[in-house]
C-alpha positions in Angstrom: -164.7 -28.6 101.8 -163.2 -28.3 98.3 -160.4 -25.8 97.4 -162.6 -22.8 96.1 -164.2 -22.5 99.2 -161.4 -23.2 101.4 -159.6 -19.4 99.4 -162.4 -17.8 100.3 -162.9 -18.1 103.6 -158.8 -18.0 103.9 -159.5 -14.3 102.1 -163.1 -13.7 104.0 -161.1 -14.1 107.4 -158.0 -11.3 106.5 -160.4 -9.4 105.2 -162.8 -9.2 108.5 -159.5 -8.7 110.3 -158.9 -5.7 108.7 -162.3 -4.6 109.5 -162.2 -5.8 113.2 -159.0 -3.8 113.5 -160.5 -0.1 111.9 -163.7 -1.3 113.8 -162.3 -1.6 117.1 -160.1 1.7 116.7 -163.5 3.7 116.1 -164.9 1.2 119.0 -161.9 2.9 121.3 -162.1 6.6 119.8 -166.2 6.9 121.0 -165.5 5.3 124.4 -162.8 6.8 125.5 -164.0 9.7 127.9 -166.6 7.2 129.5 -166.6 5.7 132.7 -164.8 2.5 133.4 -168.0 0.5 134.1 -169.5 1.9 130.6 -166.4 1.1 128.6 -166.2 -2.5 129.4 -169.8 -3.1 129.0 -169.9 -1.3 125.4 -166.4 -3.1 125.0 -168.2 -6.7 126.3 -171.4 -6.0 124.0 -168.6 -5.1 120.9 -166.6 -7.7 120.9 -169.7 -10.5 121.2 -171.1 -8.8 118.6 -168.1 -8.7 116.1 -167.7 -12.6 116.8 -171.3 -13.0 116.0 -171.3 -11.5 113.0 -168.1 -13.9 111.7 -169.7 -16.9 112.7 -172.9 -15.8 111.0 -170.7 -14.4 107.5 -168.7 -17.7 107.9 -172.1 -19.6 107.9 -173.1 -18.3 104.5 -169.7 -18.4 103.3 -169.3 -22.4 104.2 -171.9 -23.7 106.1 -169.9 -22.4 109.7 -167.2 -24.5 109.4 -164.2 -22.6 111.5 -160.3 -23.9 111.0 -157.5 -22.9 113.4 -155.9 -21.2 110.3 -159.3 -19.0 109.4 -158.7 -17.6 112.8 -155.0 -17.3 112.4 -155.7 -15.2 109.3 -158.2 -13.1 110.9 -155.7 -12.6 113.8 -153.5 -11.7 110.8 -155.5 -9.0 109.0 -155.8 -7.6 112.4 -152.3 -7.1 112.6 -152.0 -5.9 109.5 -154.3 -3.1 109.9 -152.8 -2.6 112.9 -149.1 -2.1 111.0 -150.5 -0.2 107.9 -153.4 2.3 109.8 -150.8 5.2 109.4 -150.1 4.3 106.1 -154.1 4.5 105.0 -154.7 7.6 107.4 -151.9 9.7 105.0 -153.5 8.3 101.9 -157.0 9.4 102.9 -155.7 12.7 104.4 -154.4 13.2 100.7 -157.4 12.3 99.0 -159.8 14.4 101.2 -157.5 17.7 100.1 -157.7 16.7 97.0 -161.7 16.3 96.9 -161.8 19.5 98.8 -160.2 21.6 96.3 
């Protein structure tokens, strides 16, 4: 795999962290006044999708081809979004009184 394509699946992996992090956060806010049984089977059914949909995204991005370090930067970007959610929930409070007005 040459260089080019080695960046973007390096960026394509923080990226979908970012996403698996607000995903799972709106995963948790819909699910949590719901049985036990019910959480861990949406939870179950979540999380197989979400891997699914890397592996398929990685597939057209390189042909499938998964490295220890595209999952360490997905692992990454979670964390990431994880550390920065408050930051971007200000920001979009501030913009949505501003579009208000």
């Amino acid at each position: 795999m040459n260089y080019k394509l080695q960046l973007l699946s390096l960026f394509f992996s923080f990226l979908f962290g970012i996403f698996f992090y607000f995903s799972s956060l709106l995963n948790y806010k819909m699910i949590k006044k719901h049985s036990l049984f019910i959480k861990y089977g949406i939870t179950f059914v979540y999380i197989f999708d979400i891997a699914l949909l890397y592996v398929l995204l990685m597939y057209k991005i390189n042909y499938g081809i998964i490295h220890a370090y595209f999952l360490l930067l997905l692992a990454g970007g979670f964390l990431f979004g994880w550390r920065y959610c408050k930051r971007f929930r200000k920001i979009c409070k501030v913009l949505g009184k501003k579009l208000k007005r």
